[in-house]
C-alpha positions in Angstrom: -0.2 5.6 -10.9 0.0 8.0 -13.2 -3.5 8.7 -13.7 -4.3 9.5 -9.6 -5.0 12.9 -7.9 -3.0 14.6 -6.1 -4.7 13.2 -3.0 -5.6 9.6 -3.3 -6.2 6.3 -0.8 -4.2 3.3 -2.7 -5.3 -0.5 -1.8 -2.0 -2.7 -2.4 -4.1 -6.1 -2.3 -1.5 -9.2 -1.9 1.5 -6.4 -0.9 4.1 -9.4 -0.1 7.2 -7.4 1.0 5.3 -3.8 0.2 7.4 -3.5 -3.0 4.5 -2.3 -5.3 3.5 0.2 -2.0 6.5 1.0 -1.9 6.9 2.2 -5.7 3.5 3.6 -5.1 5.0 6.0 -2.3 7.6 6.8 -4.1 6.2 8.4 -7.3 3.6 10.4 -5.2 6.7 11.9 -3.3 8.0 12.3 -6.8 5.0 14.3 -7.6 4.6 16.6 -4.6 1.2 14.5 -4.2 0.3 12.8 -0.9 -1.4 9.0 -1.0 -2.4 7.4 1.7 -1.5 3.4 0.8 -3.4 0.2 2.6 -1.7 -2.9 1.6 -3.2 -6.3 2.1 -2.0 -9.7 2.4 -2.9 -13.5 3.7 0.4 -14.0 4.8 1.4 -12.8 8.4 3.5 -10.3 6.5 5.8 -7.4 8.9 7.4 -5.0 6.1 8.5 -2.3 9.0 10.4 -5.5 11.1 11.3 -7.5 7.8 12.7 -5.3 5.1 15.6 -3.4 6.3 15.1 0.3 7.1 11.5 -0.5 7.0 10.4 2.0 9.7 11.5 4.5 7.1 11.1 3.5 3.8 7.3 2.0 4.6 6.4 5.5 6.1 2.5 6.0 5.6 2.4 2.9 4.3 -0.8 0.7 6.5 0.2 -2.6 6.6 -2.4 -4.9 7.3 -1.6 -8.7 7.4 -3.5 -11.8 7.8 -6.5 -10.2 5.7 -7.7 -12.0 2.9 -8.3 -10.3 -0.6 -12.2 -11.5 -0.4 -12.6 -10.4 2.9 -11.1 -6.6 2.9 -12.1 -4.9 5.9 -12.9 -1.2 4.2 -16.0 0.1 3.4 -16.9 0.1 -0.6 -15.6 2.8 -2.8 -12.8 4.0 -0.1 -10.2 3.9 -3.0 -9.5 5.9 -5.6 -7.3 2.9 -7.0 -6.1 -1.2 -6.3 -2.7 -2.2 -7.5 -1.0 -5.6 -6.9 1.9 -7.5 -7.6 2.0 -10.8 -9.9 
């Protein structure tokens, strides 16, 4: 993550439990930078409901379950980076 602006849209494809988003959120706190993070997964994944303190630690994280990697519902070029985990 080093290499994103201080304002940057993050794509967490395949997020599982959000940990990657998660890490994500935390450096650009760690920074003083702000990243808005969209993370994707098949699975009928709930991060907020699932992980506990979700509702906190998950803050301005977009979770978006139930969406497959090759069917992403964002217009091209609306991220200034992907990450994923495995």
């Amino acid at each position: 993550f080093a290499s994103l602006p201080a304002q940057a849209r993050l794509l967490d494809v395949g997020t599982g439990n959000g940990v990657v988003a998660l890490i994500a959120q935390d450096v650009a706190r760690q920074r003083g930078a702000q990243w808005w993070v969209d993370a994707t997964d098949l699975a009928r994944i709930d991060p907020l409901r699932d992980v506990p303190d979700g509702m906190r630690r998950f803050a301005g994280i977009t979770f978006h379950p139930g969406v497959a990697t090759e069917s992403l519902p964002f217009d091209g070029e609306s991220f200034d980076a992907a990450s994923g985990h495995y």
